[in-house]
C-alpha positions in Angstrom: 63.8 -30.5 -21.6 62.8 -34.0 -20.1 59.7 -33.9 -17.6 59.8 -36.2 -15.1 56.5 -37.1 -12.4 55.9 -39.4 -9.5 58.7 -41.6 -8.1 61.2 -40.8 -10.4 61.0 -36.9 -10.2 61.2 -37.5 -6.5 64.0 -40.0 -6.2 65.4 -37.2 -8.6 64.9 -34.6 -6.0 66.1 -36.7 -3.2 69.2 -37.1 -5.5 69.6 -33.6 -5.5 69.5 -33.0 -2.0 72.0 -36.1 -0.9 74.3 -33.8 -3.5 73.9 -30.5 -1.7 74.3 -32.4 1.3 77.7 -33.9 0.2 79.0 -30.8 -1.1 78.7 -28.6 1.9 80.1 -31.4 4.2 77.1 -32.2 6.6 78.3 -35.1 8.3 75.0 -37.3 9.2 72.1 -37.3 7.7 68.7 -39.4 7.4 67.1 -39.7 4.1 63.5 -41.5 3.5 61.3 -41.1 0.8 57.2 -41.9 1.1 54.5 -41.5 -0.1 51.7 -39.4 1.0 51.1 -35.8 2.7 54.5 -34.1 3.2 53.4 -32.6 6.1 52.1 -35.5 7.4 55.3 -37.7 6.0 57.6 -35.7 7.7 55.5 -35.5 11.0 55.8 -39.4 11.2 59.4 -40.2 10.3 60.5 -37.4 12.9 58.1 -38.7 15.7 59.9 -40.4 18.4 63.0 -38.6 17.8 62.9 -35.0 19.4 66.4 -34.4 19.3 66.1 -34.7 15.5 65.8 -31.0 13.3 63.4 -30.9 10.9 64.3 -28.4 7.9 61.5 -27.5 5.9 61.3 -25.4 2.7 58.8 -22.8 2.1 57.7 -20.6 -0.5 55.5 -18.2 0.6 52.5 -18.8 -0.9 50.6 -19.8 1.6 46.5 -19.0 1.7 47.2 -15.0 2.6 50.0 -14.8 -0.2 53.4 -13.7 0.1 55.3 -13.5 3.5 53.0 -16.6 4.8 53.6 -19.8 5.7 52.8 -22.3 3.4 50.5 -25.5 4.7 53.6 -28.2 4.4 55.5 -25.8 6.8 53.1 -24.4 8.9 52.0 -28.0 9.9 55.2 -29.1 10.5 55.6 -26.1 12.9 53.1 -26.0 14.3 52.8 -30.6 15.3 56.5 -31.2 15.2 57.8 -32.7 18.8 61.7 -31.8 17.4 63.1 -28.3 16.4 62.3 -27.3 12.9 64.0 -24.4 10.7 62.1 -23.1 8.0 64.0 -21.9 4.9 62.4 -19.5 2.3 63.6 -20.8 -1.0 62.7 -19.3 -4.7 59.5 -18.7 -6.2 59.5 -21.4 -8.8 57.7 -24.3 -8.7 59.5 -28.0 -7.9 58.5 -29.1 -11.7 60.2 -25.9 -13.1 63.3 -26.6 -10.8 63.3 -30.2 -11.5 63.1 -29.4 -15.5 65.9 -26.6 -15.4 68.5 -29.1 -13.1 67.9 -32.2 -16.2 
């Protein structure tokens, strides 16, 4: 197993995603990669376009544990001008998924 940090293990996981994308046909799609808070990251490429839908992954660990919103999510909710869906995905951490898809 490779382990990969920074810029590569996120153009890695933007990768990813364009992939899933692809394979289940969505049409149009917007990808952007920056640095900083994702919260705040995807607050700021959203702003200005309301009609836009944010999806946002969450795990469930926020601060109360299980069941919660995590802070990424629960910002996004709660400051977002556009629609956002919030999808639970697994309980692993992004470096064990990005080690187990190399």
């Amino acid at each position: 197993r490779e382990e990969i940090y920074g810029q590569e293990a996120a153009r890695h996981a933007l990768r990813m995603t364009v992939n899933d994308l692809n394979h289940y046909r969505v049409r149009e799609y917007d990808t952007l990669m920056v640095e900083g808070d994702p919260g705040e990251a995807l607050l700021e490429a959203s702003k200005g376009h309301p009609r836009h839908l944010i999806v946002v992954g969450n795990r469930g660990h926020g601060e109360h544990g299980h069941g919660q919103l995590g802070s990424v999510a629960a910002k996004v909710v709660q400051d977002a001008e556009s629609d956002v869906i919030v999808v639970q995905t697994a309980d692993t951490s992004d470096d064990e998924r990005l080690l187990r898809s190399l």
